[in-house]
Each structure stands twice: as C-alpha cells, then as structure tokens.
C-alpha positions as CSV (number, residue, x, y, z in Angstrom):
1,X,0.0,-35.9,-50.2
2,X,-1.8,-36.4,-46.9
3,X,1.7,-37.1,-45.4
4,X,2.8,-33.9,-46.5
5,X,0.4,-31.9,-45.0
6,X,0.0,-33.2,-42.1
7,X,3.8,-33.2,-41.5
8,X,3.2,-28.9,-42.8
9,X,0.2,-28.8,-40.8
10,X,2.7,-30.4,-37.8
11,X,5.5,-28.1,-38.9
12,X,3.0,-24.9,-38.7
13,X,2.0,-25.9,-35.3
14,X,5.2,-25.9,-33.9
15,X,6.2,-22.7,-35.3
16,X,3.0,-21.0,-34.0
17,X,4.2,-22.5,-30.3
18,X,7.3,-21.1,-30.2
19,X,6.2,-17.7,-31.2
20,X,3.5,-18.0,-28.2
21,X,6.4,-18.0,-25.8
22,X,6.3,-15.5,-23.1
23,X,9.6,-14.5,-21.5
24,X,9.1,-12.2,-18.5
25,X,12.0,-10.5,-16.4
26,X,11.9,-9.9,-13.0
27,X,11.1,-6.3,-13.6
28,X,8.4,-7.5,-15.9
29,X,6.7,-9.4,-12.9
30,X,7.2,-6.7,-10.8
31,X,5.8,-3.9,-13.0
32,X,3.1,-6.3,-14.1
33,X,2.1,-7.2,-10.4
34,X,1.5,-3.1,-9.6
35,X,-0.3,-3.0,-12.9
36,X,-2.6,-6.0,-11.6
37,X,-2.3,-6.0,-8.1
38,X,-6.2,-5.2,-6.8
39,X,-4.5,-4.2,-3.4
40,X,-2.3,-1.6,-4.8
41,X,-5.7,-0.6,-6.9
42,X,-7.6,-0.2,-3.6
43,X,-4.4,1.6,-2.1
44,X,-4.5,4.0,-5.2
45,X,-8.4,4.7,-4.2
46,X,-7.0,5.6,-0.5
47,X,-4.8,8.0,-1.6
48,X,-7.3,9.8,-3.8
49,X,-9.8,10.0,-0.9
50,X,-7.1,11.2,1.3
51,X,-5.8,13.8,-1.1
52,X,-10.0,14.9,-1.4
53,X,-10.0,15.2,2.1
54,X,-6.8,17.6,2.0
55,X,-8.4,19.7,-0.1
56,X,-11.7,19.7,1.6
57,X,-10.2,21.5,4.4
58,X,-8.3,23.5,2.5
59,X,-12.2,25.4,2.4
60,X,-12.4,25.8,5.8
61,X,-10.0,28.8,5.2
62,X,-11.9,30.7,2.8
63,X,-15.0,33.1,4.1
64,X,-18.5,31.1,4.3
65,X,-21.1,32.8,1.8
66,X,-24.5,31.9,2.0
67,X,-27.9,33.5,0.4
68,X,-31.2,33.3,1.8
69,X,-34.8,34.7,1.0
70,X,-38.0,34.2,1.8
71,X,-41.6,35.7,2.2
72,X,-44.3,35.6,4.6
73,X,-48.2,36.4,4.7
74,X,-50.0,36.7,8.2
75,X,-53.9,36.7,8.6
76,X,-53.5,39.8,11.2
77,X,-50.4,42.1,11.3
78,X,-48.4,40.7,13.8
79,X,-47.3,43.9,15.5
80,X,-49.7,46.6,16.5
81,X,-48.8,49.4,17.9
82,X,-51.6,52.2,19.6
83,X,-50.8,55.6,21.9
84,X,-51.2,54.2,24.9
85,X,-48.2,51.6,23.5
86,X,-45.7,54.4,23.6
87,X,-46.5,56.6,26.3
88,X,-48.3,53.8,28.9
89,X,-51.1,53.8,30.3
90,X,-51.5,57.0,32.2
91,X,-52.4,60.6,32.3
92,X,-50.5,61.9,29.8
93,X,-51.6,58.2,27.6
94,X,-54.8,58.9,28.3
95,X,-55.1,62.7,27.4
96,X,-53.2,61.7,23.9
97,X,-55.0,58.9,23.3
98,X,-58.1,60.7,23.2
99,X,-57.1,63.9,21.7
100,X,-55.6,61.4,18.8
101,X,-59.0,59.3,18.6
102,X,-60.4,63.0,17.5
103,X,-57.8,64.2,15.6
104,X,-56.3,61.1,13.0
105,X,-59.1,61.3,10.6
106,X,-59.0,64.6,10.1
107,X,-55.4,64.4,9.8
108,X,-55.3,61.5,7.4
109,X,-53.3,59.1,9.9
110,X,-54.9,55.8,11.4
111,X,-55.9,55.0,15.0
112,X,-53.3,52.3,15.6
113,X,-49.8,51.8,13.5
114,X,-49.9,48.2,12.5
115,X,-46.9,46.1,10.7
116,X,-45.7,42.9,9.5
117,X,-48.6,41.2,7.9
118,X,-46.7,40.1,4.8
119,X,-43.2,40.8,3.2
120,X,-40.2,39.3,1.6
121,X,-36.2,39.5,2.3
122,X,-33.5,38.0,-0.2
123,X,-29.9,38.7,0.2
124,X,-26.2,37.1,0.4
125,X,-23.9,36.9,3.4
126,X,-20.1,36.3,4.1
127,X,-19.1,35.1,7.3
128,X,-15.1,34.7,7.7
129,X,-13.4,33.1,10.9
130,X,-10.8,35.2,12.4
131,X,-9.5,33.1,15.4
132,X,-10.8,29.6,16.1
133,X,-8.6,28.8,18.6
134,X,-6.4,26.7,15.7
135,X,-8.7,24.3,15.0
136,X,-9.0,24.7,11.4
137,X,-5.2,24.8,11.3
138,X,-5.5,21.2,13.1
139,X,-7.6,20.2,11.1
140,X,-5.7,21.1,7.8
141,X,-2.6,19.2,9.7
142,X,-4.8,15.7,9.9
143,X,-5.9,16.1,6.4
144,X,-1.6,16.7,6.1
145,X,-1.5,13.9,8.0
146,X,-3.9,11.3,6.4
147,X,-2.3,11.9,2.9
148,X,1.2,11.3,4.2
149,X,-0.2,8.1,5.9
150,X,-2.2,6.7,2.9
151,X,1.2,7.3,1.3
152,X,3.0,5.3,3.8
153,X,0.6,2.8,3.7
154,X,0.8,2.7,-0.2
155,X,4.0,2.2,0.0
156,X,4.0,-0.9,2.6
157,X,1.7,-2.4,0.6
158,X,3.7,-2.3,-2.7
159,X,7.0,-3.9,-0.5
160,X,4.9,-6.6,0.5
161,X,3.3,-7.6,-3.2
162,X,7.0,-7.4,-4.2
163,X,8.5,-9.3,-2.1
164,X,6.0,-11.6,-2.4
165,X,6.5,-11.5,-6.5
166,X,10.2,-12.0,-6.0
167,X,10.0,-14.7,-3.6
168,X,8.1,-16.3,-6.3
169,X,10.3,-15.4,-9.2
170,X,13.5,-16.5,-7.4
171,X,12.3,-20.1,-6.6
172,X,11.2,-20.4,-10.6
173,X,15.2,-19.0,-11.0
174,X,16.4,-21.6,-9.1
175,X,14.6,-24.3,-10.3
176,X,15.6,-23.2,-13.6
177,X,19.0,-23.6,-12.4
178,X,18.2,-27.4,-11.1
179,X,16.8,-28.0,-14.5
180,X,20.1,-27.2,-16.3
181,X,22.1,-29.5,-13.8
182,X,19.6,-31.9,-14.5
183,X,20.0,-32.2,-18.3
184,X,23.6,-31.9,-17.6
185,X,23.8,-34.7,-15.3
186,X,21.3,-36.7,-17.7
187,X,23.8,-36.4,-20.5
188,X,26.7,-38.2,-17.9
189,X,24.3,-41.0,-17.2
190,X,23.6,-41.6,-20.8
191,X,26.5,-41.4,-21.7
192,X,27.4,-43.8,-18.9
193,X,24.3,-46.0,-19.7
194,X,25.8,-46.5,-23.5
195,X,29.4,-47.1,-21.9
196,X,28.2,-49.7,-19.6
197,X,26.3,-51.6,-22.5
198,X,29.3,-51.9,-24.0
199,X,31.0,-53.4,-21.4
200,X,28.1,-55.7,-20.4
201,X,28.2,-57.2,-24.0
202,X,31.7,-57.5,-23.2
203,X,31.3,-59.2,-20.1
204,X,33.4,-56.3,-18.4
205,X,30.4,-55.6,-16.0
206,X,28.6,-57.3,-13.7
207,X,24.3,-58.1,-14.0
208,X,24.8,-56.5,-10.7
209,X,26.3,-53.3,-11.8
210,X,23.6,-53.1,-14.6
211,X,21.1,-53.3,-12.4
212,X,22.6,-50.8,-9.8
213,X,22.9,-48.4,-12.8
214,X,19.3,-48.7,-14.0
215,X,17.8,-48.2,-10.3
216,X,19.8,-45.1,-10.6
217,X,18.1,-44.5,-14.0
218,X,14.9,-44.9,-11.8
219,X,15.9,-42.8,-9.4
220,X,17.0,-39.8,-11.5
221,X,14.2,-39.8,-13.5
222,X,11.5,-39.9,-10.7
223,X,13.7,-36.6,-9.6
224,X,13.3,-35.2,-12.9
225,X,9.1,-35.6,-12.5
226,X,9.4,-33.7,-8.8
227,X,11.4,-30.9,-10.5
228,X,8.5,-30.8,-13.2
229,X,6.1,-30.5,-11.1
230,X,7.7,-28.2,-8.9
231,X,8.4,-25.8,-11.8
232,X,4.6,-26.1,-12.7
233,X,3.3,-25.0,-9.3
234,X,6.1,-22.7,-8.9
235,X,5.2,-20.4,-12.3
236,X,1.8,-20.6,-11.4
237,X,2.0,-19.2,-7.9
238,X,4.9,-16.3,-9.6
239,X,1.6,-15.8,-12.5
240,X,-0.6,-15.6,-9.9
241,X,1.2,-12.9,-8.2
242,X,1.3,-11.0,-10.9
243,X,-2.0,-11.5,-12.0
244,X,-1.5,-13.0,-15.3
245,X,-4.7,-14.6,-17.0
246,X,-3.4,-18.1,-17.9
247,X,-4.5,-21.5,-18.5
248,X,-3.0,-24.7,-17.4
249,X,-1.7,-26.2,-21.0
250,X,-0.1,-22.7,-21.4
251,X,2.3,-22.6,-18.0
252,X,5.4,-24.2,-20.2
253,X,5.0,-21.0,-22.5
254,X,6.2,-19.1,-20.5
255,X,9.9,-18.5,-19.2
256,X,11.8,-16.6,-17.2
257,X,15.4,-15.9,-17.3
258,X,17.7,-17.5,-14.6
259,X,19.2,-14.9,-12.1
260,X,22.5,-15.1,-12.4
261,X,24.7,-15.6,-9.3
262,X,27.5,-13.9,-10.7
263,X,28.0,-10.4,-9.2
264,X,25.6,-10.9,-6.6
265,X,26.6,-8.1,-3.8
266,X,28.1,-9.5,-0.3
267,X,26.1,-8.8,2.9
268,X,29.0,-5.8,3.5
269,X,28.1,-4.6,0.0
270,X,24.9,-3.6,0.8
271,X,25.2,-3.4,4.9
272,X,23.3,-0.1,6.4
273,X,23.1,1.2,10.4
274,X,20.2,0.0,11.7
275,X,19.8,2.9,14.1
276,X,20.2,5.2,11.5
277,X,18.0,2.9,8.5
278,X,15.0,2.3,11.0
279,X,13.6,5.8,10.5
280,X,13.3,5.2,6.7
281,X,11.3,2.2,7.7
282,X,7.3,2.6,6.7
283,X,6.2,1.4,10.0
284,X,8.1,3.4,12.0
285,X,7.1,6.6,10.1
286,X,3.6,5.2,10.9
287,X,4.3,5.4,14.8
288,X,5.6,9.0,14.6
289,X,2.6,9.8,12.6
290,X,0.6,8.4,14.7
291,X,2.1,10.4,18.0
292,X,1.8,13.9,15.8
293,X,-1.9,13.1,14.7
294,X,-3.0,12.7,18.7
295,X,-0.8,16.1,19.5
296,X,-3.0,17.6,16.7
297,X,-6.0,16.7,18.0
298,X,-5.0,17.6,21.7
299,X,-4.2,21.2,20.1
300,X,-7.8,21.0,18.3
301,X,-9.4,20.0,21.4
302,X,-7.8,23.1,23.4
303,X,-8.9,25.2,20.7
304,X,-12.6,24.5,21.6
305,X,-12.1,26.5,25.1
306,X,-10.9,29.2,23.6
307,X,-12.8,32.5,22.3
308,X,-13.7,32.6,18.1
309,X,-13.6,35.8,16.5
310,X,-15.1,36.1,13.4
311,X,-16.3,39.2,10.8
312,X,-19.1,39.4,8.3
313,X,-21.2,41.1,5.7
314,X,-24.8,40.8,4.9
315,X,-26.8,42.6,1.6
316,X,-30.1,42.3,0.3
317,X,-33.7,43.6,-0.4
318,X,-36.1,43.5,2.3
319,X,-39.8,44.7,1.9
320,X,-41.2,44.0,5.4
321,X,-42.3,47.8,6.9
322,X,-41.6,50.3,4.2
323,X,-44.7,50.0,1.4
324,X,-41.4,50.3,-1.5
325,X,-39.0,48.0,0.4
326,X,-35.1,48.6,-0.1
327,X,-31.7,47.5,-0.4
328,X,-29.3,47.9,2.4
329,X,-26.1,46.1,4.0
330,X,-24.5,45.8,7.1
331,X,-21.1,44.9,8.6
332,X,-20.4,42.6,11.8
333,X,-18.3,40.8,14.2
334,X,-18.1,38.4,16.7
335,X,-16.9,36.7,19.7
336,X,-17.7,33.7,21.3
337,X,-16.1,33.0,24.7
338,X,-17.1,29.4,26.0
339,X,-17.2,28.7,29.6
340,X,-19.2,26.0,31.1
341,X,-17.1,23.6,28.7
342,X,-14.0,24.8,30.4
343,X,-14.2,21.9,32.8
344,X,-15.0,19.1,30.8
345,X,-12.1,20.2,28.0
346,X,-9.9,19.5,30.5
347,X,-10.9,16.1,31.4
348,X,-10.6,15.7,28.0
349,X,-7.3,17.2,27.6
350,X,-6.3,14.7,30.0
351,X,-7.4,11.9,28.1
352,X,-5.8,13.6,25.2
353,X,-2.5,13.4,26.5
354,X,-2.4,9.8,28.4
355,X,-3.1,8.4,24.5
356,X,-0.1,11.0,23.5
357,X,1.9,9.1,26.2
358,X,1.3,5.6,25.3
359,X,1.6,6.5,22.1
360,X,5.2,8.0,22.5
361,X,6.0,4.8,24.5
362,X,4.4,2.6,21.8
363,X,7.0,4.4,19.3
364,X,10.5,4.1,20.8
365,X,9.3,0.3,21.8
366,X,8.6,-0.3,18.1
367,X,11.2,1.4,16.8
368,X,13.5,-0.9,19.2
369,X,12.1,-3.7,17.9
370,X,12.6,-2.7,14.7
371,X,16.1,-2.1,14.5
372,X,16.3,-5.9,16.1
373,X,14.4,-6.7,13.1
374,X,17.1,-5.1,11.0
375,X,19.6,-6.7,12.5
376,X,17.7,-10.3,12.5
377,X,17.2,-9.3,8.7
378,X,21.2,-9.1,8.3
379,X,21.4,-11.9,10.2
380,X,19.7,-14.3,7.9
381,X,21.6,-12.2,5.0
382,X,24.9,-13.2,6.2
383,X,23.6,-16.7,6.9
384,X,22.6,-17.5,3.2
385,X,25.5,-15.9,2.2
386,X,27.4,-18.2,4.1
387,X,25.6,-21.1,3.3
388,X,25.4,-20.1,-1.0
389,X,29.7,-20.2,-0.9
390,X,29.8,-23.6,1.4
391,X,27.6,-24.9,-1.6
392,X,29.7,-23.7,-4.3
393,X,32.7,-25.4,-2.7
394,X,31.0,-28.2,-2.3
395,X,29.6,-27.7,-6.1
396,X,33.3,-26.9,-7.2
397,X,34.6,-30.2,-5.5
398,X,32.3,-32.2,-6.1
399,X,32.3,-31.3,-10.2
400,X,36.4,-32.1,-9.7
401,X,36.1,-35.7,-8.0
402,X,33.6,-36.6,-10.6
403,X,35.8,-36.1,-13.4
404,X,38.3,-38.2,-11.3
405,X,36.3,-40.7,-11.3
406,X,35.1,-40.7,-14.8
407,X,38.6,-41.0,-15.6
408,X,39.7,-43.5,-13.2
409,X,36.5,-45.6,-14.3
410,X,37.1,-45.1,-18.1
411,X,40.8,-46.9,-17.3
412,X,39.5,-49.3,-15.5
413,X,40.4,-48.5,-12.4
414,X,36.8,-48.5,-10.0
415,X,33.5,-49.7,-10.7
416,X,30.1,-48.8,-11.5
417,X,29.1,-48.7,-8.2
418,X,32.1,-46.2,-7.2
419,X,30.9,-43.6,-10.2
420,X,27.6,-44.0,-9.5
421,X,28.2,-42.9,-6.0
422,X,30.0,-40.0,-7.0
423,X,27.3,-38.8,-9.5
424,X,24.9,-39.1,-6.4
425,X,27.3,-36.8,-4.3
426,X,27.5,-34.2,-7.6
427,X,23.7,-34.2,-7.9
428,X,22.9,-33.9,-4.1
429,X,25.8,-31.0,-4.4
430,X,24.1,-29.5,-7.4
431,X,20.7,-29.4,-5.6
432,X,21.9,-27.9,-2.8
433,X,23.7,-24.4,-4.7
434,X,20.5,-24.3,-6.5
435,X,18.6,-23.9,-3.5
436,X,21.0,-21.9,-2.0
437,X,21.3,-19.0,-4.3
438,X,17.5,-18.5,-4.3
439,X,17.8,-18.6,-0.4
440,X,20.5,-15.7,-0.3
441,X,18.6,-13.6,-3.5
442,X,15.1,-14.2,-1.0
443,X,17.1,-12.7,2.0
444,X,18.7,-9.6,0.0
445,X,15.4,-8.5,-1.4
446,X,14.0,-8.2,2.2
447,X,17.3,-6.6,3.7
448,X,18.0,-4.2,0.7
449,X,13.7,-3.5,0.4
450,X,13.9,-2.4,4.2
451,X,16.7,-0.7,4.2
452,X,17.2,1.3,1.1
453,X,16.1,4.8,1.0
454,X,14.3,4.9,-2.3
C-alpha cells in the first residue's frame, strides 16, 4: 500500500510539473519586457511630464486674471490739503486763506481737506498680451518640441530593450537547435556503442577501437554538460530581460519555441537606401530637433528686444475718499519698448546662432555617419547570411558522408576510427549552423529595427 502511493504521490508530482511549464514566444518576451522594463516605465514618466509641459504653455495664451484687496488704517490722514495748498503761498493765498479761516464754520466746511486715513479696495483684473515679440509662440514650439523628443527618446529606448530581448531569445533558439542535434547525434553513438559491443564479443573490433569509441563517449557527453549549462545561463539572462520573477530550480520550466530557419528573408528581401532610411532613424531626428529647438530659442531671444503690447480690464469696490465708497472699472493698454538691452541681445544673438551653426554641422556629420552605419549594418547582414548557407552546405554534406560511412562501416568496409571521425566532422558541422542562424537572426533584427519605418 505504501508502494502505491508513493508511486501516485510520484505520478501526481510529475503531472503537476508538466502543467508548470511556461512556453513563451518571442513576442511574448517582447511584450513582456515593455510590460516590465523599468526604463521604458521611466520613459513613460518623461513623456507625461513633457506632455504637462505642452499644456502648461498652452496658458500662456489665454488673458492673466488676478484679484486683489486689501485695507489700510493710518494714525494721521496721510494727505492734507489747506488753501494755501492750492493757490500758493501768496497774495491771493493769503487773502483766501484768511477770509476762509472766518468763514468755514459758519459755512459748515473744515479748515483743511484731509484724506486717506483708512479704506479698503477689492476687485478682479484681466491683463491679455497682444504682441510679445513671439516669445510665447517660441515657447509653445519647445514645449512642441520636448514632447516630440521624449517621444523619440521613448522610442530609442524601446529598440534597444528589444534588441537586447531578441539577442537573448535567439541564442536560447539556437541552443535549442544544438540540443536537437545533440540527441540526434546521441541516438547514432548509441546505436553505434551497442553495434560495436557486438562486434567486440565477436572479436570483430579491436580493445583499441573500443577505447577510441568510449573517449568519444567522454567527449560528447562533457559537450552535452557545456550545452546545459549554456542553455541555463542563456534563459536566465532572456528572463532577466524580460523581467520575469524566477527561481533557479524553475529555469528548465520554461521553454521557448525554436526560430525556424525556414523562410528567413535574404539581405535583398529586406534591403532599404540608406540615404533615404537615415531620416527615419531616432537619432537623427534627435539632431534636427536639436538644430530647430536652438532656432527657437534664437527667435525667443529676438523677441525680448522688441516692443509688448498688451490690453486689460480692472473692476472693483474701492472705499478710500468718498465716505459710501463705489464700484467702478477701467480699460487699459500698453506698450513696452526696451532699449538699453538692445546691445546685449545682440551679443546674445550671436551666441545664439554660432550654437545654431555647430549644431547644423553636428547634424549632416551625424547623419553621414549614420548612413555608414546603415551600410556597416548591411554589411554584417550579408555576412551572416553568407556565412548561415556555407554552414548548411557544410551541414547538408556532412549529413551525406555520414550515412556513407555508416553504410560502408555496417559492410565492413572502414573502421571505427574512420566513423568516428566522420561523426566528429557532422557534430562540429552541426554546431556551426546552429550558431549561424542565431548570428544572421541577431544581424536582421538590428538592420530591419533601424531601417523599418514603423
């Protein structure tokens, strides 16, 4: 009874395993990497700022409106005014001054007008700029500007986490693709290995040849540990990338589907003008932006010399002289005219446009280097393209003389040694396309990534 339910218990255990198994695509690492990615997280926080900025000075279109009050309360009254005030201090002052000394009791007035001692004002104003020389069209274009850069910049930063992801998916693919070789080739040596027992019992082989054949046995399966291990550091870095939480024990849970090498497209398939490709690229929209942000702010600069016009409009309650206090508005304009800035704005402007210049200089320079980029990019396409359908050939061939020689060893007809050498060549051969096709996949990702206008 304890036998059976430990061999259930067993039985339940390896049922559980295999529904723990995670197969993830390449678009699943991809999509799973801009989920997790805390770079494209930060990038996502840029563009929000950037896009709060835009609409910041959107504002600095609309009128200003401000209200104010406020209240005093003087220990004199701070304006005083008397005859002699008005009409000076002469003859005709004097005469009136005197007369009104006699007179302004009788006639109910006071001897000296006196104002301001206390009083209160509360009202609302609109001030809206007419002409500020452009600036607050500048600045709306650098706001423009900023967004369209964080987007750029976004976007840089999402080729370089994928290409990273892919680089990492593609060397799982092809070590995925060594591991089927491998358990293909380990079925011929077995198979070998029971065929040349056989004939050793038979005295048909040598103690030699047995002993060649199990050094190969050695050989193969110290190979088989580097692939293992390889594969283990390889789906970490790929989970990494993706930012999948994972433990250790749990790496061989998780599989990803070979890329096929069939209908791969050629280097001509997917060939695109570099001159004409280059102004797609992110980085050189960066250096054009970067030469139409400094023209902005040259144009922003020039705008400070120049005269602002603006309107406004002003209501509210004051109670300062009249006893009652009233409401009342009023209606204004402006214009400001600088002048002793004249000279140092054009210093400035100066300054303004040598960075425009280097900045222009800066761009074509780039963009030439760029499109040698491109072309080194190609390059390297055609290169592993060249070098994937040597290693097929070789693959192809050396797939053929094996089964030559497992047929002209079966009859008799070469030795051990001779099939053993031939496995060697079909494993080395093997290796080789593996590596191959993840070098030519690697190198289309970063040509097509560059060059496509999505």
């Amino acid at each position: 009874m304890k036998r059976i339910l430990t061999s259930i218990f067993v039985l339940l255990s390896m049922v559980s395993m295999a529904q723990e198994k995670h197969v993830l695509t390449l678009d699943d690492c991809r999509n799973l990497a801009l989920e997790n990615s805390p770079e494209m997280k930060k990038a996502s926080l840029t563009m929000t700022s950037a896009e709060a900025l835009k609409a910041e000075a959107r504002w600095l279109y609309l009128p200003n409106v401000s209200m104010s009050a406020y209240a005093f309360a003087a220990q004199h009254d701070m304006i005083t005014v008397g005859v002699l005030d008005i009409f000076g201090k002469n003859e005709l002052g004097y005469n009136l001054d005197a007369l009104w000394d006699e007179s302004y009791a009788e006639l109910g007035g006071t001897q000296q007008i006196n104002a301001l001692r206390a009083g209160q004002h509360v009202g609302i104003s609109l001030f809206q700029p007419v002409f500020t020389g452009g600036r607050i069209v500048g600045l709306n274009r650098l706001a423009d500007l900023t967004v369209e850069a964080a987007g750029v910049m976004n976007s840089m930063s999402k080729r370089q986490m994928l290409e990273s992801v892919e680089k990492n998916y593609f060397l799982v693919s092809s070590l995925q693709m060594k591991q089927k070789w491998v358990d293909k080739l380990q079925s011929l040596l077995d198979t070998l290995d029971t065929i040349a027992d056989v004939a050793y019992g038979e005295k048909v082989v040598l103690k030699s040849d047995m002993l060649l054949l199990d050094s190969k046995k050695m050989e193969f399966e110290a190979a088989k540990l580097k692939l293992k291990t390889g594969m283990r550091l390889a789906k970490m870095n790929l989970l990494n990338s993706t930012g999948i939480k994972y433990r250790v024990l749990e790496l061989d849970d998780y599989e990803f589907p070979v890329v096929s090498a069939d209908g791969i497209p050629s280097p001509s398939d997917v060939y695109v003008d570099e001159e004409s490709a280059v102004g797609n690229l992110e980085e050189s929209r960066l250096l054009s932006m970067r030469v139409d942000a400094l023209e902005t702010s040259r144009r922003i600069t020039l705008g400070g010399a120049l005269p602002q016009v603006g309107i406004g409009a002003s209501y509210g309650y004051n109670h300062i002289v009249d006893h009652d206090g009233r409401w009342n508005g009023s209606v204004y304009a402006g214009v400001s005219v600088p002048i002793t800035g004249w000279g140092r704005t054009a210093q400035k402007l100066k300054r303004n446009q040598a960075s425009i210049d280097k900045a222009i200089i800066d761009r074509d320079h780039y963009q030439d280097m760029l499109v040698l980029l491109l072309r080194k990019y190609y390059m390297e396409l055609e290169s592993a393209w060249d070098a994937m359908n040597l290693a097929k050939s070789q693959l192809d061939r050396s797939e053929y003389l094996y089964e030559q020689a497992q047929v002209s060893y079966d009859a008799g007809y070469s030795t051990i040694a001779e099939l053993l050498q031939v496995y060697a060549n079909l494993f080395e051969a093997e290796d080789k396309w593996s590596e191959s096709v993840g070098d030519y996949m690697e190198a289309l990702q970063a040509y097509v990534g560059r060059t496509s206008e999505e």
